[in-house]
Backbone as numpy.savetxt, mean C-alpha at the origin, in Angstrom:
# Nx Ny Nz CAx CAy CAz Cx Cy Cz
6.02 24.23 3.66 5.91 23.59 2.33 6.61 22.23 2.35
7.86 22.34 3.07 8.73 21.00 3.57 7.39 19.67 3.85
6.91 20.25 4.68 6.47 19.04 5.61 4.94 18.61 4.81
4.14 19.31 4.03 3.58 19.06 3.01 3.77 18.22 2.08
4.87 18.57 1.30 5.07 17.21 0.87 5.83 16.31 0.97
6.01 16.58 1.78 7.08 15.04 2.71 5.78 14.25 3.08
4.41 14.87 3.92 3.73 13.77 4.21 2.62 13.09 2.54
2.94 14.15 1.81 2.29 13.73 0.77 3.19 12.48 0.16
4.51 12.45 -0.19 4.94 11.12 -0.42 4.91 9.66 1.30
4.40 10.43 2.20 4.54 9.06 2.44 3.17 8.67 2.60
2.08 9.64 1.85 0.69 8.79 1.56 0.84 8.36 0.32
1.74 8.61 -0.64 2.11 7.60 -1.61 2.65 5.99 -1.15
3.49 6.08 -0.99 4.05 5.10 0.21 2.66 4.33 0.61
2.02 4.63 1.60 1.71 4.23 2.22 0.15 3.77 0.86
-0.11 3.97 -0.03 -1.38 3.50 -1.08 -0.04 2.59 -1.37
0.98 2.64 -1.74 1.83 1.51 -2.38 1.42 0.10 -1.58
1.98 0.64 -0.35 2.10 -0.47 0.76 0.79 -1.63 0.50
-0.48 -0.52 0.68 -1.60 -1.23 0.42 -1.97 -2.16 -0.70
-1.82 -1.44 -1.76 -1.65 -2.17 -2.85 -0.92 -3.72 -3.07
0.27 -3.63 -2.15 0.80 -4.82 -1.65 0.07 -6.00 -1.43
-0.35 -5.05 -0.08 -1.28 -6.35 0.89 -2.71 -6.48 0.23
-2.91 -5.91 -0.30 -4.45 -6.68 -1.36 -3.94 -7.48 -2.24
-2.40 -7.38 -2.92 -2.28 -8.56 -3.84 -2.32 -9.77 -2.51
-0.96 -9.39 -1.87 -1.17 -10.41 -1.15 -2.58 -11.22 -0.42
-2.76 -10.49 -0.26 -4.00 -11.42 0.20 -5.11 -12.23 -0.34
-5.32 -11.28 -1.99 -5.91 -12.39 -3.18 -5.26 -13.39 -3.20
-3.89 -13.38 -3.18 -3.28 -14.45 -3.37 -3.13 -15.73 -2.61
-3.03 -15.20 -1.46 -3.45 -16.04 0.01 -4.97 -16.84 0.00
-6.34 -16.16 -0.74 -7.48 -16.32 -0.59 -7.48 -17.01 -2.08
-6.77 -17.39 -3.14 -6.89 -18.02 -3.83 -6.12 -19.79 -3.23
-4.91 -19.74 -2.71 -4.15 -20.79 -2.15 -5.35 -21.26 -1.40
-6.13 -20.67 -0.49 -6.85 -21.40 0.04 -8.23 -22.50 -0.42
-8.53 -21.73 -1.74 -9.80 -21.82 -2.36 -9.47 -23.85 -3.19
C-alpha cells in the first residue's frame, strides 16, 4: 500500500512538473513570435 501511493504522488509531481514546462514554453514561443 506504501509504495502505491508513494508512486501515486510522484505522478502528481511529475503532471506538476509538466504543467511547468508547457507554461514555460508558451512563454518562450510567445518571446519569439
Amino acid at each position: 500500500a506504501k509504495a502505491l501511493s508513494s508512486s501515486k504522488v510522484q505522478l502528481e509531481d511529475n503532471a506538476k512538473d509538466i504543467l511547468k514546462l508547457e507554461r514555460t514554453i508558451a512563454d518562450l514561443q510567445q518571446q519569439k513570435c
